[in-house]
C-alpha positions, 0 to 999 in steps of 0.5 A: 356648411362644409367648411363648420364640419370639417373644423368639428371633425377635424377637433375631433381627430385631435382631440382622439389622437390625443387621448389616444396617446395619454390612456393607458386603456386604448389597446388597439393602437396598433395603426401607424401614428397620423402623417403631419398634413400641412396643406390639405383641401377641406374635402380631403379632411374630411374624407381622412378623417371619417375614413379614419373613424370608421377604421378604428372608433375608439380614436374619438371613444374615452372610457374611463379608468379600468376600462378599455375601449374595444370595437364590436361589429363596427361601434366603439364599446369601453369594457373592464379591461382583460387583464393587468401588467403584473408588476407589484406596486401595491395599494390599498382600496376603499373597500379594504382589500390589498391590490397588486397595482391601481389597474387591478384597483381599477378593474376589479371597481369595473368588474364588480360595478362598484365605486373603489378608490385609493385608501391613502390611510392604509386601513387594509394592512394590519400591524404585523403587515399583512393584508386585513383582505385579498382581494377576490378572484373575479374573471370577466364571466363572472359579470356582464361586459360593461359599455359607455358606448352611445350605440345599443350594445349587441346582442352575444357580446355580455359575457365573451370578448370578441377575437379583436387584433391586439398588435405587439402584446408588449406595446400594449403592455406598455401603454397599459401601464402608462398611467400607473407607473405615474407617482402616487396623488399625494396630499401636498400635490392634490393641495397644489392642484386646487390652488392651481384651479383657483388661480386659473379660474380666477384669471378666466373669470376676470376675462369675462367679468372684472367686476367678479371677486370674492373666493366663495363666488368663485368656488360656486361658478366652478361648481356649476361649470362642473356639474354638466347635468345640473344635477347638483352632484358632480360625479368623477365623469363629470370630472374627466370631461371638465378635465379633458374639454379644458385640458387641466392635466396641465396644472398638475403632473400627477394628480387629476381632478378625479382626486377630488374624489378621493380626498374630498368625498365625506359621504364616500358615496363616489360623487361630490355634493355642493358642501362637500364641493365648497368644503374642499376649498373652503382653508385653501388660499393662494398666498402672493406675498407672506411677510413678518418684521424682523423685529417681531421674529422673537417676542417674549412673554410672560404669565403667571399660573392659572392665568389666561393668555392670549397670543397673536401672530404677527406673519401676514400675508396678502390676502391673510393666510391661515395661521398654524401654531405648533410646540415642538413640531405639534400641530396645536390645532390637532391636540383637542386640548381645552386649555390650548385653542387655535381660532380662525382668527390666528390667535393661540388661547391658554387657559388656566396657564401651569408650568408645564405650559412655558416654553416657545411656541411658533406659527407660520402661514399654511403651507409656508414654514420660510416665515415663522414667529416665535413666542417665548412663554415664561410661567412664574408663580406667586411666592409661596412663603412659610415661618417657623416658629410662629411665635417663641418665647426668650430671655434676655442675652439668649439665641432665637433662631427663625426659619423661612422655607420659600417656593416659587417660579422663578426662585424669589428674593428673600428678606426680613423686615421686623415691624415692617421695616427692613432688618438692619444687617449692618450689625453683625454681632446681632443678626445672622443669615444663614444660607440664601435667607431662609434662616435668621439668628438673632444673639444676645437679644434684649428687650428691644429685639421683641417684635414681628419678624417678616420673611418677604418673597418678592419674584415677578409673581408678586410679594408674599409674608409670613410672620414669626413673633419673638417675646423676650421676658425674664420668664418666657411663656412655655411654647405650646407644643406646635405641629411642626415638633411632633414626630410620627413613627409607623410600625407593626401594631400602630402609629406612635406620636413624639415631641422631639424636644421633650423626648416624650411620647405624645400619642398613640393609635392602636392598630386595632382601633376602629376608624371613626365613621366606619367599621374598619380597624386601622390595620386589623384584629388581633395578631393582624401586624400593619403595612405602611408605605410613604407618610408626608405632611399635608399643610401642617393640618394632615398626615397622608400615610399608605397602606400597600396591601389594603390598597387604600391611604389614611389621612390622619388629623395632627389636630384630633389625633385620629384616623379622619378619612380613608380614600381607596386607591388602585393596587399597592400604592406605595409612594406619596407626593403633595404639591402644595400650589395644587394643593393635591396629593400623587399616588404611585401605585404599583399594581404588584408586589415588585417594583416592575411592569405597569404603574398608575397614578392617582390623584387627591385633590384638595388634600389640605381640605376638610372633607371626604376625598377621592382619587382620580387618574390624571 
C-alpha cells in the first residue's frame, strides 16, 4: 500500500508543478522550482511531497480564469484576482462592455458572479468606434470572496484579503500575464482544434473497439466522457478538467476546449446542452484526401432564361467533404436568395434563370480552396423577331422595302424565306440586304414577287419568324393606316396624334378631357398647361408617357385613342424603359426637382397586358 500512495502523490506533484507553470492565476511562486530527483527511496517521496503540499496547497489547487489561488490559515482557496497587468489589448464581452484586456474580462465575470465571454462580433464598439459600455468600477468589497476550495471557508475571510507573501511584484506581473498576451481563438483555429478532437478521439476509440465507426457514435462517446457529472450539461469546468486530466492543450497552441463555450453556446447560458454539443460538430470533417480530374477543372454550360439548372461538383474527397459554392468570392449558401440554393448534397439549384444569372461559378471542399472546380454558365434567349409592315400593297416595277428588328442573347442569325423557302440573293438586281439583314428591298418587282416574306432568327435559344406580306396588283389596296406610322407629340394643352406620311393630324386628347373611369383630368382645369417626362411604345399596343409633378404614368390606348389606366408612382418619375422579354416597364424617379440625391426604381409589371397595373420596388 505504500508503494500505490507514493505513485498517487507523487502524479500529484507533477500534475501541481505543472499547472504551476501554465496559469497565469498562481501568485505565490515564489519557492525555488523542484530539484530533479533521480534516485530517491519511496518513503522520501512521500515525506517530500507532503511536506511540500503543506508548505504551499496551491502546488495541487486549479481555479479557473480570473481567479487566483491563495492559502487561507493553511487550506488552499481560488479567489478573483486582486488586480490586472495594465497593459491595452482591448476586447469585447458578452454582456456588452469594452475591457482593457481579457484578465479584466475575467475578473469582473468573478466579481460579479456571472458568466462573461468573448464577444468575437464586436457588438460593443459603435460605428464612430467608442465603447456602447464602460465597463463598472467593482473592487473586491463590493463582493463576497469567491472559494472552489473543498475545505469550509473561514470565517473573517468574505470581504478582505489576508497579508499573504506575494514574492517579486514583477514575476508575478509576468506570470499573470502569461495567458493573455497568447493570440486571440480565432474561428479558423477553434475549427482545427475540433477536428484535432475528432481525429484523437477517433484514434483512442479504435484502441479499444475496432469495431466502433461512425462519426455521430463518436461525438455521443466524447460527449458522455465530458459530462463528468452525468448531468447532461457540460459546463466550462467540465471542460478545463477534461482538458487538464487528457493534457488536450497539445492539439491546439491557442484555443482551449473552454472555446466551445464561446463559439458553441446558442443559448448563451455559460454551458453546453447535447444539441448544442453535436451541432458543434455536426459540418466538421477531417479530409484525407480531396481530389478533382484535370479534365473536369473547367466545365461549360449552357441555359436558356427562365430555365432551371442543376449544377454538380465534381471535388471529392475521402470521406465526402462539404462543398461550398461561390461567385465572385461570395458564399452562395449565405445570400438567401430563392433562386440560388446550395443543398447538402453539393449541388448548386438555379431557378427561373435570367441573364444576370451567366457567369462562372465555383466550388471547393470545406476548408480547401487548392482544389477548385469552375463552371461557366452561358444564358441565351429565345429570338425575338418583328416585321414591319405586316402587309403592303405595290405596282408592278415599284420598290418594297421589309424591315426586321431582331433581339437576343446571343445575337441571332438573320435570314429571309419567301413562301417558306429560302430567298435566292443570288440575283442582285432583285433583292437587297441592308445592314446584318434587318432590312430587304426588293426592285422592279412583278406579279411573281407577291407572297409572304419571313424574317428567321436562329441562335442556340431556338428559332423565331415573323411574316410581312406583299401584294402586287396594277391597283394597290390603300394601307390601312397601321400603329407603327402614327406619331405622338406632348405639349402644354394635350396629346396630339399624326400620320407622318399623310402629314395629317389624326387625333387628339385635351388636357382637359376627363380620364374614363375616374374624376380626373388628363393635366387639369382650364388654364392648367401639362408636364410630361419620357414617352415609350409598349408592344405596339400601348403608349407609356410620365407626368413628373402628378407623380403618376399614363397608359394610353394606340387603339382606342384614349387615356385607359393611371398608375401611381413615387415622386417625379421622370424616365421610362420597357424590356420587352419581361414584358415590364422601369420607373426612374427622381424624388426631386433636380437630377441629384437618392432615386428609386419601380416597376410595371405585364405592361403590354389589358388590365389595371400597379408599380413595385424591384
Amino acid at each position: 500500500m505504500l508503494f500505490w500512495r507514493c505513485t498517487l502523490l507523487v502524479t500529484a506533484c507533477v500534475v501541481g508543478v505543472s499547472h504551476a507553470k501554465r496559469s497565469r492565476h498562481r501568485k505565490d511562486l515564489s519557492s525555488p522550482p523542484l530539484p530533479l530527483v533521480t534516485t530517491v527511496a519511496p518513503e522520501d517521496y512521500v515525506d517530500s511531497v507532503e511536506s511540500l503540499t503543506e508548505q504551499n496547497p496551491c502546488l495541487v489547487q486549479y481555479c479557473g480564469k480570473g481567479r487566483e489561488c491563495h492559502v487561507v490559515n493553511g487550506v488552499a482557496q481560488c479567489m478573483c484576482q486582486r488586480r490586472c497587468r495594465k497593459h491595452q489589448k482591448a476586447v469585447c464581452g458578452s454582456d456588452g462592455r469594452l475591457y482593457d484586456n481579457h484578465c479584466e474580462l475575467h475578473r469582473t465575470a468573478c466579481l460579479t458572479n456571472t458568466q462573461i465571454v468573448v464577444d468575437h462580433s464586436f457588438s460593443c464598439i459603435s460605428q464612430d468606434g467608442s465603447p456602447v459600455k464602460k465597463p463598472e468600477n467593482v473592487s473586491l468589497a463590493d463582493v463576497e470572496v469567491v472559494s472552489t476550495s473543498t475545505a469550509s471557508p473561514t470565517s473573517g475571510t468574505n470581504n478582505t484579503f489576508p497579508d499573504i507573501p506575494e514574492g517579486n511584484p514583477e514575476e508575478n506581473e509576468a506570470d499573470a500575464d502569461l495567458y493573455y498576451d497568447k493570440e486571440e481563438c480565432s474561428l479558423q483555429e477553434y475549427e482545427i482544434l475540433k477536428d484535432n478532437l475528432l481525429l484523437y478521439n477517433h484514434a483512442r476509440l479504435m484502441g479499444q473497439d475496432p469495431r466502433a465507426s461512425g462519426k455521430e457514435y463518436l461525438v455521443a462517446t466524447m460527449y458522455r466522457m465530458y459530462d463528468l457529472n452525468n448531468n447532461g450539461i457540460v459546463d466550462g469546468d467540465e471542460l478545463d478538467q477534461v482538458a487538464d486530466q487528457e493534457h488536450l492543450s497539445q492539439l491546439s497552441q491557442i484555443c482551449n476546449l473552454r472555446d466551445m463555450i464561446t463559439y458553441d453556446d446558442a443559448d448563451k447560458d455559460g454551458q453546453l446542452a447535447r444539441n448544442e454539443f453535436y451541432a458543434a460538430f455536426s459540418k466538421l470533417y477531417s479530409l484525407s484526401v480531396v481530389s478533382l480530374d484535370k479534365a473536369l477543372e473547367v466545365n461549360h454550360l449552357s441555359a436558356r432564361v427562365g430555365d432551371n439548372v442543376e449544377i454538380k461538383c465534381d471535388v471529392s474527397g475521402t470521406p465526402p467533404p462539404p462543398i461550398v459554392w461561390r461567385r465572385n468570392t461570395a458564399d452562395l449558401s449565405s445570400l438567401g436568395e430563392d433562386e440560388v440554393r446550395v443543398f447538402t448534397d453539393g449541388s448548386l439549384y438555379l431557378t427561373r434563370i435570367q441573364l444576370v444569372h451567366a457567369g462562372n461559378y465555383t466550388c471547393h471542399a470545406q476548408r480547401n480552396r487548392d482544389v477548385t472546380q469552375t463552371h461557366v454558365l452561358t444564358v441565351h434567349t429565345i429570338p425575338e423577331v418583328k416585321v414591319t409592315p405586316r402587309i403592303q400593297s405595290r405596282r408592278p416595277g415599284e420598290e418594297a422595302a421589309m424591315f426586321c428588328h431582331v433581339i437576343g442573347e446571343p445575337f441571332p442569325k438573320v435570314e429571309w424565306l419567301k413562301n417558306d423557302e429560302p430567298l435566292k440573293l443570288d440575283f442582285p438586281h432583285k433583292y437587297s440586304i441592308i445592314g446584318n439583314g434587318t432590312e430587304l428591298r426588293l426592285h422592279n418587282i412583278g406579279y411573281a414577287d407577291t407572297g409572304a416574306y419571313m424574317c428567321q432568327a436562329t441562335n442556340v435559344g431556338g428559332v423565331t419568324r415573323d411574316i410581312s406580306s406583299l401584294i402586287v396588283q396594277e391597283e394597290p389596296t390603300p394601307t390601312a393606316p397601321n400603329e407603327e406610322r402614327r406619331f405622338f407629340s406632348f405639349h402644354d394643352w394635350g396629346v396630339s396624334v399624326y400620320e407622318p406620311t399623310a402629314c395629317r393630324l389624326y387625333h387628339q386628347i385635351q388636357s382637359t378631357d376627363i380620364i374614363p373611369g375616374t374624376q380626373e383630368y388628363v393635366c387639369g382645369d382650364k388654364g392648367v398647361n401639362c408636364s410630361w417626362g419620357q414617352a415609350i411604345n409598349v408592344a405596339n399596343r400601348y403608349v407609356y408617357v410620365s407626368q413628373p409633378l402628378k407623380d403618376r404614368v399614363l397608359v394610353i390606348s394606340k387603339i382606342q385613342m384614349v387615356v385607359v389606366d393611371v398608375v401611381v408612382t413615387d415622386k417625379n418619375p421622370v424616365a421610362l424603359h420597357y424590356v420587352p422579354h419581361l414584358d415590364q416597364v422601369w420607373v426612374l424617379n427622381w424624388r426631386s426637382d433636380r437630377d441629384q440625391g437618392v432615386k428609386t426604381i419601380q416597376v410595371i409589371r405585364d405592361a403590354a397586358q389589358k388590365r389595371k397595373h400597379h408599380t413595385v420596388h424591384p
